[in-house]
Structures are given as C-alpha cells and as structure tokens.
N, C-alpha and C positions, 0 to 999 in steps of 0.2 A: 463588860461585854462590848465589843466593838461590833457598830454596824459596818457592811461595805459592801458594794456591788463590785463580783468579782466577773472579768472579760478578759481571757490571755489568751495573745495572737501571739503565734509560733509557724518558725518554717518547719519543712520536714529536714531533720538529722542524720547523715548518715558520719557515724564517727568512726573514727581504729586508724591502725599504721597501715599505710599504703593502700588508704580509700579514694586517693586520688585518682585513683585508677578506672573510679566510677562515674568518672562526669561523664561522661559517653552518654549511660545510662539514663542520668539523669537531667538530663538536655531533653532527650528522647520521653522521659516521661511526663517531661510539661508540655511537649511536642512542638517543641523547638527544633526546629532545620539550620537556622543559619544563626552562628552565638559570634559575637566584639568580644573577645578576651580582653583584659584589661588589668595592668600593673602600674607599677613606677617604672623610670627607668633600669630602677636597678635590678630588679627583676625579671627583667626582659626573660634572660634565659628559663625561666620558671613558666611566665608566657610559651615561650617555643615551644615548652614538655607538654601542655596544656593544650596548644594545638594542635601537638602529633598525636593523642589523646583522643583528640572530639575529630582525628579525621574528615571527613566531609563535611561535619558540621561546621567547621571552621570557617568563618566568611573573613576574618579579621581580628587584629591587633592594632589597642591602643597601649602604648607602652608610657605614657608620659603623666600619667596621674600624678598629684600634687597635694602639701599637706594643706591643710583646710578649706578643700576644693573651689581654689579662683574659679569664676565663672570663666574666664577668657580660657581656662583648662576645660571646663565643661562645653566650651563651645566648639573647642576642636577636637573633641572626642565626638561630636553629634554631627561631624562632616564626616568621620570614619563611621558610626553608625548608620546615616544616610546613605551614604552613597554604597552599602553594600544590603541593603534591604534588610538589618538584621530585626530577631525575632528572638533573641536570647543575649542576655549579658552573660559573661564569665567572668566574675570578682575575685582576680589571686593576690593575696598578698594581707594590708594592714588596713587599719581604719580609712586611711584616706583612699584605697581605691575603692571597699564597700562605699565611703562616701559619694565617691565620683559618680558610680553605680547607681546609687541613689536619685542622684540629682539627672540621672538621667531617662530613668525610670518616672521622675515626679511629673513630667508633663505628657509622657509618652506611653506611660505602660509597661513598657518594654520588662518581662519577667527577667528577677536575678536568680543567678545562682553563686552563692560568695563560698569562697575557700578559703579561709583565713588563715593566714600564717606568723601572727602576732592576737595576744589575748585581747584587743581592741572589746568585744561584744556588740559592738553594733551591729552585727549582721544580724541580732535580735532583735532590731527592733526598729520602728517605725517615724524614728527622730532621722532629720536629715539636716545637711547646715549647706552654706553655700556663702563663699566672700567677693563682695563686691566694692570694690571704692575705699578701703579699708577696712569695711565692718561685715561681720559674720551675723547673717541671720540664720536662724532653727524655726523649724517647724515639726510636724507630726503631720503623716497621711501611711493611710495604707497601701499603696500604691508604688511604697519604696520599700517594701518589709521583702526579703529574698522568697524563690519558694521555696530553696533547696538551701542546708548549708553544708558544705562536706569539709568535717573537723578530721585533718590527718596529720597526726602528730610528727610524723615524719618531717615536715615541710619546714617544720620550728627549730630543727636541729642545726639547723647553722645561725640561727639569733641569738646576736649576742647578748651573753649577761645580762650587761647593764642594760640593753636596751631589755631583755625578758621581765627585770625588775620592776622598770619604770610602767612597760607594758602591764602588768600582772595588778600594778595599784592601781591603774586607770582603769582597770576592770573592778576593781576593788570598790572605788568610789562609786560608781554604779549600783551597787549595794547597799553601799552605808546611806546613801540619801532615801533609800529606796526604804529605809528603815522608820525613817520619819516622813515617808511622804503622805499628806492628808487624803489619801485616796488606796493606803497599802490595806492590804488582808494578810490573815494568816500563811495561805500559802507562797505569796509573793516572800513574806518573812522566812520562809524554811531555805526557799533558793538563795533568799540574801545571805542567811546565815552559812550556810553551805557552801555558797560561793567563794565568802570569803575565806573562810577555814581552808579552803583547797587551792585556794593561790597562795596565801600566807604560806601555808606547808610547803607546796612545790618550793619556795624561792631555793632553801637552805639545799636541800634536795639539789638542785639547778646550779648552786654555786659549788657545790663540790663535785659534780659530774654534768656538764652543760647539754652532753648527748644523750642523757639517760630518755628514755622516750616514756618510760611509765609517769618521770615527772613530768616531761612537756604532756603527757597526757591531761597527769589530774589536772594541767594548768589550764588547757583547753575545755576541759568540764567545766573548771570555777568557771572562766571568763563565760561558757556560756549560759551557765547559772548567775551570773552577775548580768550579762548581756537579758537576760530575761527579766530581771528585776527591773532595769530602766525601761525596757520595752512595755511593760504594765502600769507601771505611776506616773505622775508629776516627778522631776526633779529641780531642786532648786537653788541656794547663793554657788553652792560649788562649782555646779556646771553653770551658772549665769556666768560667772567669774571666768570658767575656762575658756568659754565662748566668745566672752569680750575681751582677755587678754592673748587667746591664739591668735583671732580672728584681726585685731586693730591692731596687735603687735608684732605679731610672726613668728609669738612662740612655738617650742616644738611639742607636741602635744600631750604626748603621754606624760613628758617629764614638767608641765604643766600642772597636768590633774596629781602628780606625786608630790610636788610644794605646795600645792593651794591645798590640798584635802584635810588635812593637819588644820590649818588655820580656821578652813571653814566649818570642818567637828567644833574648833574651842571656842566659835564662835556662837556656833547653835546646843552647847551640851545643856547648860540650863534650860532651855527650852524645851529639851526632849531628855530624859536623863534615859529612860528606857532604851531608846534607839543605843545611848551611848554605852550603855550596860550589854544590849547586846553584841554591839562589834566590839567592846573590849575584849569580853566573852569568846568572841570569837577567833582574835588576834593572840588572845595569852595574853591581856596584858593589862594593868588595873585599870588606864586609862583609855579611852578610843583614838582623843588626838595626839597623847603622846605614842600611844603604839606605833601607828599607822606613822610616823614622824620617827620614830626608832626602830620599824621596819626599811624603811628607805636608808636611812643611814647605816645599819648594820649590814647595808647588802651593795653598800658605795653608792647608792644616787645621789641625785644634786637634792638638796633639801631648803634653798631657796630662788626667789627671781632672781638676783644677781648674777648666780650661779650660771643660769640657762639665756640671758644677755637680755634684760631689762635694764631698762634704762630709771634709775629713781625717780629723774625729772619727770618721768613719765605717768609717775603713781596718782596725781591728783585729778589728770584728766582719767585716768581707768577707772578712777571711783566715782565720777559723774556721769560715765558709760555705763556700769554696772547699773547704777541708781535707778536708770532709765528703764520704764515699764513695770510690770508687773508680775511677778510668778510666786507659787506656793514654799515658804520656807519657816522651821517652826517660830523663829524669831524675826520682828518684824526687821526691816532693812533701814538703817541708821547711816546717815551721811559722815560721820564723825565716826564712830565704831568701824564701818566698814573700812574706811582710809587708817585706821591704827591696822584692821586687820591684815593691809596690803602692804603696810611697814613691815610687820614680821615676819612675813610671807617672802619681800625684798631680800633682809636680813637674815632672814632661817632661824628663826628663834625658836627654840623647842617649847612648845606648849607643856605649860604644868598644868 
C-alpha cells in the first residue's frame, strides 16, 4: 500500500478543432480587458489571427519569444507589457512562449491564457525556468500555472514531423519521471500511463498522414496528460539534465529531452523497476529505455548529443553542473556514472 498526499492544480481546458476561436471568451471570463499576445518570431502570423480574435481586447504583441527564456527576452517583453497597461497574457505557440509567459507572470501576476501548438505540456504546470549568464534556473510557484488552456488541434497541422516527434517524447518524459516520483499517487499514475500510450500511438498515425487532426488530437490529450503528471510531482536526473544542458549549452529542447530520456530510464531502471515496467507497458516494448530510444529512432529523430551540436569537450563540465544541488531521483547521483551516462547520451548508444 502506498501512502501519498494527493493536491492537483489544473487550468480550465477548453479543447476541439477550431476552439481558437474562443479566446475572446476566454479573456473575458477571467475579466481581462487588455491581453500581450505572445509568440516567436515565426509565428507572428498566428499572433496577427489571435489579435483579430480578441478584438478590443488586443493591447499588444510580443512576437520575439526565445528558446529557454533569456532573461534579456524577458526583459523586453515586460517594456511591451508596461507600457500598454496589460491584464491578460496570450501564450500561442510551444514551450518556450508558455515559458516567457511564465516568467512574466512570476513577479507580476499577470493571469495566462496559453494555446499550445507543439505537445510541450507545460502549460500544465507550475515549473517555470529562466537563463541568465549561461545557466538555466527552475523553480515552481503558482502564480505562473495559466488559467485557461485552449488545446486546438488545428493549429498543429503545419508542424512538422520531426519536430511533432521530438515534441511528442518531451511530453512523454514528463510521465515517465512522474512514474518514479517520491511524491506520485495512483491517479497521477493513470495520467502518466495514458499520456504516454497516446503520444506513442499518435506518432505512426502522424508519420503517415501529418494533417490528420484526430492524431494531432490524441497527441494534444497525451501531451496534456503528461503536462499534468509534471505539474503534480518532483521530477528528477532527466529534467536536472535537460535543464543544465539546454540552459548552459543552447540545446534545442525538445530534441534534448528525446536523447537524454533513454539514458536517464537506463540509468535509474534498477532503482525503480515498477516505473520501468510501466512505461515499457505502455510504449509496447519489453524495455522502458530501449523503447522510448526505438521510438525516436523509428520515427527519424536525432538519438544523441552529437547529433543536435554538442560539443564532447564539453561533457565533463555538464556533469559537474548537473551534480550541483539537490533533487528527488530513485537512484542516488554518482559523479562517475552520471559522466559515463553523458558519453552515451553524446554517442547515441541504444540502451540494452
């Protein structure tokens, strides 16, 4: 019998194809007058549709969001939120504008409403990061969690593949840590399990038709059933790892969390064999690290650091980065292990 205090913060969901249509709405019902839209650049044009949308409510666009939210990004998106008095964020796009979002909400308030268009899941949850000087700090507060998330599958229909794939495990891992986290319950387990079952399945789905919208659906269910698992637990060496090598290195992120996740399962399976029985379970596959490692590869991602432009010489200082501090993982953190684990990780070494 497992004891556990269970406590799960969640925005309100509005999901379907063409629920974009509802920010208006939903702006209005946290009673919001004047919303920041906010993307990348490359989204701009998704911004524009967003402002002709919210109408009046529209005070502004930041179009310049960035991936692991530079604070010197954060700082000039909070001259565009000043200076238009706003009362509402609008998060369209992938992790890193929910991120920006985030970080802008963390000292202000300021309520989100994120629209995700990449299976990211953070708009689930209550983890925020922010890079400065070269190093990515995280934290947790409630004050960056959205109120609103409006999941419309539509929006997903021009991402690409590869990036859908890489997408799809970054949500994935979100789960599987969530599997062994010292603080998970039963219910936290159903979403994990689910989660991942429903991104794994979309991918194949995805690679043979990229516009089918039933699959970018289920894929936005998982991601937000995996986005709920992190939002509940501790997570821990996988996302330490991601954290410290997007953040001081300037990896890309998702295709990040899709080469370290493999390493960091083969790292911790003795430790948890449970957890590891379940996500095999739930991948189809006998193994958790080789699945999720022949998931990637079966669907074309990179499957190590090399791959996504790591530098080797660089491995020994990320393992004295990671080392640093303290967070919940089932095995304890080995200076020697962990640096073999960053070799294979480099190399793409398929876990057996």
């Amino acid at each position: 019998m497992q004891d556990f205090v269970f406590h799960m913060r969640m925005p309100r969901v509005v999901f379907g194809a063409g629920s974009l249509q509802h920010v208006k709405r939903e702006v209005e019902a946290i009673g919001a007058e004047r919303a920041v839209v906010l993307s990348t650049p490359g989204q701009a044009a998704l911004a524009a549709r967003v402002v002709e949308l919210l109408g009046q409510h529209a005070a502004g666009v930041f179009a310049g969001a960035a991936m692991h939210v530079p604070i010197e990004t954060v700082h000039a998106a909070e001259d565009v939120v000043q200076r238009v008095d706003a009362n509402c964020l609008v998060a369209v796009g992938g992790g890193s504008i929910t991120g920006l979002a985030k970080a802008l909400a963390l000292d202000s308030g300021i309520p989100i409403i994120a629209i995700p268009t990449t299976y990211a899941g953070s708009e689930m949850t209550t983890v925020y990061g922010l890079t400065e000087g070269g190093l990515k700090r995280t934290g947790r507060d409630a004050a960056v969690l959205p109120r609103c998330v409006i999941y419309d599958p539509e929006l997903s229909l021009g991402l690409p593949f590869a990036t859908s794939v890489v997408s799809a495990i970054n949500a994935i891992a979100h789960a599987a840590e969530g599997l062994y986290a010292p603080d998970g319950n039963p219910v936290v387990d159903l979403f994990a399990d689910q989660g991942i079952r429903k991104c794994a399945a979309a991918l194949p789905r995805l690679q043979a038709e990229p516009r089918d919208v039933a699959a970018r659906g289920d894929a936005l269910v998982g991601a937000w059933m995996c986005g709920v698992v992190m939002g509940s637990v501790s997570v821990g060496l996988h996302h330490k790892l991601c954290h410290t090598l997007g953040g001081s290195f300037g990896l890309p992120h998702a295709e990040l969390h899709t080469v370290v996740l493999p390493q960091a399962l083969a790292y911790n399976a003795a430790a948890a064999p449970e957890a590891m029985r379940a996500i095999a379970a739930a991948l189809g596959a006998e193994s958790a690290p080789a699945g999720v490692f022949d998931l990637a590869a079966r669907h074309g991602a990179a499957t190590s650091l090399k791959a996504i432009g790591m530098n080797e010489s660089d491995l020994d200082r990320a393992a004295e980065l990671a080392m640093q501090g303290q967070y919940p993982n089932p095995r304890p953190l080995e200076r020697g292990p962990l640096r073999e684990l960053l070799q294979r990780a480099w190399e793409g070494v398929r876990p057996s």
